[in-house]
NUNU-641367 format. One record per residue (C-alpha): residue number from 1; y, z, x. Coordinates in steps of 0.25 Angstrom, whole numbers, plus 5000, padded with zeros to 4 digits. Example, Ala and Ser with C-alpha at 12.3 -4.5 7.8 and 13.67 -1.06 7.14 Angstrom:
<gumi num="1" north="4982" up="5031" east="5049"/>
<gumi num="2" north="4996" up="5029" east="5055"/>
END
This chain:
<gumi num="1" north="4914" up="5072" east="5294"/>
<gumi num="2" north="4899" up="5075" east="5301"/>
<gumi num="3" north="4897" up="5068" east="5313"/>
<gumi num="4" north="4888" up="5057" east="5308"/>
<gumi num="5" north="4877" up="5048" east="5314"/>
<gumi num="6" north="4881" up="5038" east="5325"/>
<gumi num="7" north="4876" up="5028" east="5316"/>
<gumi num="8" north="4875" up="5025" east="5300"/>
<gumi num="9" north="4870" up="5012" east="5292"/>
<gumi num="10" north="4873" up="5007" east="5279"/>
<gumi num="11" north="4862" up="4998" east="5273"/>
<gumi num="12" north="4867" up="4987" east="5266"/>
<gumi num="13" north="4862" up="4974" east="5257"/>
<gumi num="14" north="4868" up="4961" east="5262"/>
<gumi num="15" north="4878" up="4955" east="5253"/>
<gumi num="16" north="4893" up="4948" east="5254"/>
<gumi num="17" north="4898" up="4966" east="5252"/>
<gumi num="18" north="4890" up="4969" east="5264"/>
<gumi num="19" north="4894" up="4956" east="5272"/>
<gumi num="20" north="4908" up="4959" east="5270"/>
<gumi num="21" north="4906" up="4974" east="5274"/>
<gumi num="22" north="4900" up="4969" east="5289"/>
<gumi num="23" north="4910" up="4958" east="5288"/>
<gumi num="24" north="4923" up="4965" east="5286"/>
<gumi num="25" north="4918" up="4978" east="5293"/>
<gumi num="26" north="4917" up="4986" east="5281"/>
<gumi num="27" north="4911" up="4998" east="5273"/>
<gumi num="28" north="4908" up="5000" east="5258"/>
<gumi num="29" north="4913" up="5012" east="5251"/>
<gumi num="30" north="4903" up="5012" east="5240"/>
<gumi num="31" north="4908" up="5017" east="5224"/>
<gumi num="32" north="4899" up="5030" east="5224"/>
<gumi num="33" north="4897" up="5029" east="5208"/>
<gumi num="34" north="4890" up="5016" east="5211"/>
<gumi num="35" north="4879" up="5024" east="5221"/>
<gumi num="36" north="4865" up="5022" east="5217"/>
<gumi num="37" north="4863" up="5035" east="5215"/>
<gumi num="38" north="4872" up="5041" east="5203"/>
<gumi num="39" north="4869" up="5054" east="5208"/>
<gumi num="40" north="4875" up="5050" east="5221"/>
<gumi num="41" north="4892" up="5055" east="5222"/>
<gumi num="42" north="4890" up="5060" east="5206"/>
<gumi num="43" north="4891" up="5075" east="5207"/>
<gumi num="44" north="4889" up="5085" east="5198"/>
<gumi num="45" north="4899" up="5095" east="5194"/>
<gumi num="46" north="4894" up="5109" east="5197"/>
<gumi num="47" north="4903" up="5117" east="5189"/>
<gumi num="48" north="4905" up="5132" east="5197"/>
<gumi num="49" north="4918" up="5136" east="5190"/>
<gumi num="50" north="4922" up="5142" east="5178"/>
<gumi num="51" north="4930" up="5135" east="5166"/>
<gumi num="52" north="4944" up="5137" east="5170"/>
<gumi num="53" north="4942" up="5130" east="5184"/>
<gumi num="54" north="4934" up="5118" east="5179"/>
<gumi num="55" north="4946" up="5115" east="5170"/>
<gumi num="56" north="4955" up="5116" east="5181"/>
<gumi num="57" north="4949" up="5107" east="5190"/>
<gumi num="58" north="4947" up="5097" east="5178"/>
<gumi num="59" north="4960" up="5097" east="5174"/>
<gumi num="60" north="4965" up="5095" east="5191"/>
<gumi num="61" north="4955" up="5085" east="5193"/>
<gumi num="62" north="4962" up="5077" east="5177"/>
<gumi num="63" north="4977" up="5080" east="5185"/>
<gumi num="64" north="4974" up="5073" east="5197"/>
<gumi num="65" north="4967" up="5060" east="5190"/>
<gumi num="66" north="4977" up="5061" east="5174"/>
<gumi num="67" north="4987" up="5071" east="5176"/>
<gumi num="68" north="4989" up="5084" east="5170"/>
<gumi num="69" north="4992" up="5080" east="5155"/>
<gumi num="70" north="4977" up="5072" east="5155"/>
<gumi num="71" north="4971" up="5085" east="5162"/>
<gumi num="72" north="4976" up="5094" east="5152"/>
<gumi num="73" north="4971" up="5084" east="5141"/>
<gumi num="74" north="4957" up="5084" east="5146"/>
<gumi num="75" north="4956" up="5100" east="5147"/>
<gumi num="76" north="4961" up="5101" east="5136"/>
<gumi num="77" north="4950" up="5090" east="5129"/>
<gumi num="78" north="4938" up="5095" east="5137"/>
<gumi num="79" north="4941" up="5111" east="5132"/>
<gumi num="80" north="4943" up="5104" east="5116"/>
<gumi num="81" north="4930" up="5098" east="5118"/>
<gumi num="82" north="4922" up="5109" east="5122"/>
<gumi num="83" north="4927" up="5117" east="5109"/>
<gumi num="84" north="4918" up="5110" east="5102"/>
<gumi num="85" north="4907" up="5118" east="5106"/>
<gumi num="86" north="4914" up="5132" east="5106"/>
<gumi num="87" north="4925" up="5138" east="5116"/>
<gumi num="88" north="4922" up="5136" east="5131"/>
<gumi num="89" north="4927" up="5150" east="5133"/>
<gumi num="90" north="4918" up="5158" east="5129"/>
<gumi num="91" north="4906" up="5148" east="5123"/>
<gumi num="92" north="4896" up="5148" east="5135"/>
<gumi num="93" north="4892" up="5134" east="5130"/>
<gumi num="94" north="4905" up="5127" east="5126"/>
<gumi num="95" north="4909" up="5132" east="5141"/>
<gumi num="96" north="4897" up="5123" east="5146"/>
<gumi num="97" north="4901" up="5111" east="5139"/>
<gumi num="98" north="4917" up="5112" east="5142"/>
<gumi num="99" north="4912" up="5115" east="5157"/>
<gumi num="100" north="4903" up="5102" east="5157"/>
<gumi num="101" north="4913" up="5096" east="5152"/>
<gumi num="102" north="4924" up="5099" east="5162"/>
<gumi num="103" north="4916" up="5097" east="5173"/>
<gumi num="104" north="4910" up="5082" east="5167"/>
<gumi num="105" north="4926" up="5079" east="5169"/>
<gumi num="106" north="4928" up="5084" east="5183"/>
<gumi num="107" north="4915" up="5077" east="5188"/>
<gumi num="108" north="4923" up="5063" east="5181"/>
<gumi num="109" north="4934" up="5067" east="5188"/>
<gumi num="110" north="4927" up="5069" east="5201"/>
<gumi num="111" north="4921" up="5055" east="5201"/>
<gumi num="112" north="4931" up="5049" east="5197"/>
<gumi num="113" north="4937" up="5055" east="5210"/>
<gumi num="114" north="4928" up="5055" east="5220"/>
<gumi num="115" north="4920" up="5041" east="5215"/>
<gumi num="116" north="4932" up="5034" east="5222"/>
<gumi num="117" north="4927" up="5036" east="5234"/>
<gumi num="118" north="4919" up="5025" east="5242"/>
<gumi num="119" north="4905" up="5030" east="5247"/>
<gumi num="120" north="4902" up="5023" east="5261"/>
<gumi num="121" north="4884" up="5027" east="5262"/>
<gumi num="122" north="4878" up="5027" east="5276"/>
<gumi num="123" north="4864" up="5029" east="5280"/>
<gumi num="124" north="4860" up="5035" east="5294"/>
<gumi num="125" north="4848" up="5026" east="5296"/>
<gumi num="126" north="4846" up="5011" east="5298"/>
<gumi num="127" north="4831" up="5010" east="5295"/>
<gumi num="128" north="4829" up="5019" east="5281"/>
<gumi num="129" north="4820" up="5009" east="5272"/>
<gumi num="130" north="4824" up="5015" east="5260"/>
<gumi num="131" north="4839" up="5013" east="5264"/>
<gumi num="132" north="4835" up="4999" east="5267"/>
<gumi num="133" north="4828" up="4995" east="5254"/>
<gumi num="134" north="4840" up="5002" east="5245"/>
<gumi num="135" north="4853" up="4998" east="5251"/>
<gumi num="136" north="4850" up="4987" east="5260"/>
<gumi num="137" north="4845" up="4978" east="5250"/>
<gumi num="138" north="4830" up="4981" east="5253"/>
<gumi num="139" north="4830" up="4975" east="5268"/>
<gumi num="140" north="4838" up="4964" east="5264"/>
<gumi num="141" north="4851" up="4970" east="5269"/>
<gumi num="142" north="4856" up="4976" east="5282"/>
<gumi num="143" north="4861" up="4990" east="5287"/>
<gumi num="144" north="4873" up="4992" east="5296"/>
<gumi num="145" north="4874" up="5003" east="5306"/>
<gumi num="146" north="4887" up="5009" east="5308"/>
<gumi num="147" north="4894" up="5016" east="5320"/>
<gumi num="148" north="4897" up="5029" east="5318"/>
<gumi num="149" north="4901" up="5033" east="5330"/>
<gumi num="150" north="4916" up="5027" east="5328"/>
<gumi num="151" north="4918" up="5030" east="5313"/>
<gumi num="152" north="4931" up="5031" east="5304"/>
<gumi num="153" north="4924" up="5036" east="5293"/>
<gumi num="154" north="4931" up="5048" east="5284"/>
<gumi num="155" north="4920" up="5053" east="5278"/>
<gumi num="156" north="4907" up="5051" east="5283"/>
<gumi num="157" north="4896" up="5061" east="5278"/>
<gumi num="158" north="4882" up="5062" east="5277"/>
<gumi num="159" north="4877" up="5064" east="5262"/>
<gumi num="160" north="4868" up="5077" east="5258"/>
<gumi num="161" north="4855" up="5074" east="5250"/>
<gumi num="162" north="4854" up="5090" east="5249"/>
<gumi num="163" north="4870" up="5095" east="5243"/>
<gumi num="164" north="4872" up="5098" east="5228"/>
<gumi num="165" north="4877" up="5087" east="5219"/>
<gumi num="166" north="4885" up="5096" east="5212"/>
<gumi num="167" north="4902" up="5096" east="5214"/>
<gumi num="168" north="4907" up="5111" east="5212"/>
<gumi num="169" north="4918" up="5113" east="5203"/>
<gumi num="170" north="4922" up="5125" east="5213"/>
<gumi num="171" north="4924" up="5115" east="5223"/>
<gumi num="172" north="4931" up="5104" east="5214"/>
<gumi num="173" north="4941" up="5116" east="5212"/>
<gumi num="174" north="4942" up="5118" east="5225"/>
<gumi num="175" north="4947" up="5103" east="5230"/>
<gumi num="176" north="4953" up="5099" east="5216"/>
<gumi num="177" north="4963" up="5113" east="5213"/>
<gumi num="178" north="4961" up="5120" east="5227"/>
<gumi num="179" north="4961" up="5107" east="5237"/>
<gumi num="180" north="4950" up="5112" east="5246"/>
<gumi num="181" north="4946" up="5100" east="5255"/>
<gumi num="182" north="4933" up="5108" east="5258"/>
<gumi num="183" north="4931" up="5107" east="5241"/>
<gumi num="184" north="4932" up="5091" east="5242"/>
<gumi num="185" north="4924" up="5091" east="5253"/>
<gumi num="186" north="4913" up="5097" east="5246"/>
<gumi num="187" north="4914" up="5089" east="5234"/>
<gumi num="188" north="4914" up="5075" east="5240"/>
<gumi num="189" north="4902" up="5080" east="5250"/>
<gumi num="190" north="4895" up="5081" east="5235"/>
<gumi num="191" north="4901" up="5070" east="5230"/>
<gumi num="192" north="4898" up="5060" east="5238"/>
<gumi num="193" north="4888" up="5065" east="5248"/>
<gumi num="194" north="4876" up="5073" east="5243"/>
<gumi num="195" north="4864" up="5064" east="5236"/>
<gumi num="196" north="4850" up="5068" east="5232"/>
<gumi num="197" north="4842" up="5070" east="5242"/>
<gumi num="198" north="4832" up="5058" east="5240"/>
<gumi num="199" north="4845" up="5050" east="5245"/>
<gumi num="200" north="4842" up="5057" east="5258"/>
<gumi num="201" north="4834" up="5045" east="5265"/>
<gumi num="202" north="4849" up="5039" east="5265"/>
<gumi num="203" north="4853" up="5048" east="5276"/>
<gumi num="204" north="4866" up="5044" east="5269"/>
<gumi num="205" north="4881" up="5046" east="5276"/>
<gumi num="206" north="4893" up="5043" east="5268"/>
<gumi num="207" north="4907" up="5042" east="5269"/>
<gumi num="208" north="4919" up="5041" east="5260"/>
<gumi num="209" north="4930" up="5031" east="5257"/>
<gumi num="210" north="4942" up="5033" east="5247"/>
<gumi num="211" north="4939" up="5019" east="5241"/>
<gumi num="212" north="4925" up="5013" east="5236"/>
<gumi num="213" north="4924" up="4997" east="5242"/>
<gumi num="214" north="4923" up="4993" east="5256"/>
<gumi num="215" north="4932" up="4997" east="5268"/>
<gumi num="216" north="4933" up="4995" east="5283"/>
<gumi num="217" north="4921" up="5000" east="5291"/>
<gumi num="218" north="4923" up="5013" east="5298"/>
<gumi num="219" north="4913" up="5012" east="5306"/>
<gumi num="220" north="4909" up="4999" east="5316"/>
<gumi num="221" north="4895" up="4994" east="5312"/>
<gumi num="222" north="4885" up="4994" east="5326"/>
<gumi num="223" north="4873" up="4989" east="5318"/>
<gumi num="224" north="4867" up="4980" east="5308"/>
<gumi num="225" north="4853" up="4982" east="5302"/>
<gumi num="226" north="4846" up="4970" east="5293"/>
<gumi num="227" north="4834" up="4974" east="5283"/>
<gumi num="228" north="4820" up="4969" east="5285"/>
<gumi num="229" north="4823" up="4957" east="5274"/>
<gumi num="230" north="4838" up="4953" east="5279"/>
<gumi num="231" north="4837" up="4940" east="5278"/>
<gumi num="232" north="4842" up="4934" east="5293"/>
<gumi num="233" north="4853" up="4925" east="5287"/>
<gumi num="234" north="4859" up="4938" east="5285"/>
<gumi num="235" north="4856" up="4944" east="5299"/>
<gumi num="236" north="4861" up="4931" east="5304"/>
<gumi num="237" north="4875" up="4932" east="5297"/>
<gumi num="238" north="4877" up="4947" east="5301"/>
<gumi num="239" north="4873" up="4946" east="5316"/>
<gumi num="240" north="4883" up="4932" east="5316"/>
<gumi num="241" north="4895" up="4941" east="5310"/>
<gumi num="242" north="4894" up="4950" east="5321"/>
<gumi num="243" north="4892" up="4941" east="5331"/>
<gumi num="244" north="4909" up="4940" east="5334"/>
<gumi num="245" north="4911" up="4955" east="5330"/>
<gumi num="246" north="4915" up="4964" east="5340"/>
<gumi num="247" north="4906" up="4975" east="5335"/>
<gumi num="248" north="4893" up="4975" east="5343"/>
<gumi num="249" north="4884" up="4975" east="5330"/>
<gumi num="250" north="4869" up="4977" east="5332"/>
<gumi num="251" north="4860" up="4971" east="5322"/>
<gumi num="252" north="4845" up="4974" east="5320"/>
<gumi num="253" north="4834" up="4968" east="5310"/>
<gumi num="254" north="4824" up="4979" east="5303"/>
<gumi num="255" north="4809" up="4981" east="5306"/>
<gumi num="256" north="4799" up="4987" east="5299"/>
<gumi num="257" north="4794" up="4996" east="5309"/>
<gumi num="258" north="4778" up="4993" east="5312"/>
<gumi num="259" north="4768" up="5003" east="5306"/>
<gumi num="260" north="4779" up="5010" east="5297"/>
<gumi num="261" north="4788" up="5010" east="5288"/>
<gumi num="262" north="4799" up="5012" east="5297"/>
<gumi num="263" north="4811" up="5002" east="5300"/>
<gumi num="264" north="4816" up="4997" east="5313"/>
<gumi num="265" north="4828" up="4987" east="5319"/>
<gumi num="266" north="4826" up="4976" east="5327"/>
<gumi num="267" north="4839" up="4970" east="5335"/>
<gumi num="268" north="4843" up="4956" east="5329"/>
<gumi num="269" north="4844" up="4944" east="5340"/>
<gumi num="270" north="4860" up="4943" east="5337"/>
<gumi num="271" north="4859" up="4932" east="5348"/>
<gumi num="272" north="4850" up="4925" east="5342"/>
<gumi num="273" north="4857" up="4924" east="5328"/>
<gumi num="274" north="4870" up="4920" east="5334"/>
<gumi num="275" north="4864" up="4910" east="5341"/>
<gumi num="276" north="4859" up="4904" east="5329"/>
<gumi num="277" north="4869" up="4895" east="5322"/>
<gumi num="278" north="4868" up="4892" east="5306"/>
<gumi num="279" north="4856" up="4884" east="5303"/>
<gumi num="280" north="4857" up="4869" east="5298"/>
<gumi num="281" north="4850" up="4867" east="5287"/>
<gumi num="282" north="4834" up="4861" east="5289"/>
<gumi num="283" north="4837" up="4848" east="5280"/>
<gumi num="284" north="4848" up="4844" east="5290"/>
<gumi num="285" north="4841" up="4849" east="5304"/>
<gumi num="286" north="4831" up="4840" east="5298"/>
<gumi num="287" north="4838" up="4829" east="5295"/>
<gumi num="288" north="4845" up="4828" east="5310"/>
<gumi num="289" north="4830" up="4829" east="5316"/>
<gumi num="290" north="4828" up="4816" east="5308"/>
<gumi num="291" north="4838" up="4809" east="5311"/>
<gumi num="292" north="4839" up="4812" east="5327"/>
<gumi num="293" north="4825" up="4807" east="5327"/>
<gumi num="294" north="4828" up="4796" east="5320"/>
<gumi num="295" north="4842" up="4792" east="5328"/>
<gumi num="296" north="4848" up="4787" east="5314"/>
<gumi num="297" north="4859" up="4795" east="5310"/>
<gumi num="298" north="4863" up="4786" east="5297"/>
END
């Protein structure tokens, strides 16, 4: 794993999912199909290989998920199909179509692989204002700053806006019949961290989970960040569910920066808001004003 930043942020809007993740001290794997971008973790197959060897590693990739009599059935379907249009061996054409669609079925099998995993996105930087109008639901939300210095994270990586998209068959061989480990390493590194390179204002980080949902934090959180329009009952809350925790949790309040475009933090007075208590409603402060004046309490 590169060594990473000593610090990495994840914007967030504030609802109950994000409330249970500071609340429980966790982390959201995310379901990568679900990713706003359908380009994003949806490679293409690059097929590098002659016929023989894409049929080998379709029919491995069919053992491991159906077993061998469903493997030899879909072979043997895929190679009846494509003599509709000629014979494969020696029509240059019906080799094409029976090689698209071979490598269709390995790139269902892969997905259906590889889609299992949990996508946990990080961002290197608290003040972005793209980052804050499109995943901190436009200012409203908050962005919490994580330690990296004391990590447990497995497989944390930055994402490359600049790689291919395409997986190579060569190297599917190579992990799926041959085991090479630097093969997988190569696939996952396309699969689930290279993006177009107008993704690159993320400055995204990533790590991997086994299992999409939420998990325990591997990381401690050392920040809080609220968006220009969090509303302060909501900055309230946060600073009070802190206000017992051994973690020593700073919290700022964003800026606009004067004479630019630019963001800046401004620390919150924890202080002051744990010194508040709950407000009584007006109608009843009201009320007791009227009657201490008054000396009637009937």
């Amino acid at each position: 794993m590169p060594k990473g930043p000593r610090r990495l942020y994840k914007y967030r809007a504030f609802n109950v999912n994000t409330l249970r993740l500071l609340n429980q001290a966790e982390v959201f794997y995310a379901d990568p199909t679900e990713f706003n971008d359908p380009l994003d973790s949806n490679p293409t197959i690059h097929v590098d290989t002659d016929i023989p060897s894409l049929e080998k590693l379709l029919y491995k990739m069919l053992l491991e998920t159906e077993g061998k009599e469903h493997a030899q059935k879909q072979i043997g379907n895929h190679r009846y199909m494509s003599t509709e249009y000629g014979d494969y061996k020696s029509d240059p054409e019906t080799a094409t179509y029976y090689t698209g669609r071979l490598a269709t079925h390995v790139h269902e099998l892969l997905a259906n692989d590889l889609g299992r995993h949990g996508v946990m996105s990080l961002a290197r930087k608290w003040n972005c204002p793209l980052m804050w109008s499109h995943y901190a639901d436009e200012h409203r939300g908050l962005c919490i700053e994580y330690d990296m210095t004391d990590t447990v994270f497995k497989d944390l990586r930055p994402v490359a806006y600049d790689a291919p998209r395409a997986v190579r068959v060569s190297d599917l061989i190579d992990w799926k019949l041959k085991k090479s480990a630097a093969a997988r390493e190569r696939i996952l590194s396309t699969f689930f961290f290279s993006k177009a390179p107008q993704w690159r204002y993320e400055r995204e980080w990533r790590d991997l989970a086994t299992e999409i949902g939420p998990q325990s934090a591997p990381a401690r959180i050392s920040a809080i960040h609220f968006g220009l329009r969090c509303d302060h009952s909501v900055i309230d809350a946060i600073v009070r569910l802190y206000a017992r925790s051994e973690d020593r949790v700073k919290f700022f309040v964003m800026r606009p920066l004067d004479g630019s475009f630019q963001l800046k933090r401004c620390p919150v007075d924890t202080d002051e808001v744990e010194a508040t208590s709950v407000r009584t409603p007006a109608f009843i402060e009201f009320r007791d004003m009227f009657v201490d004046e008054s000396g009637d309490d009937t």
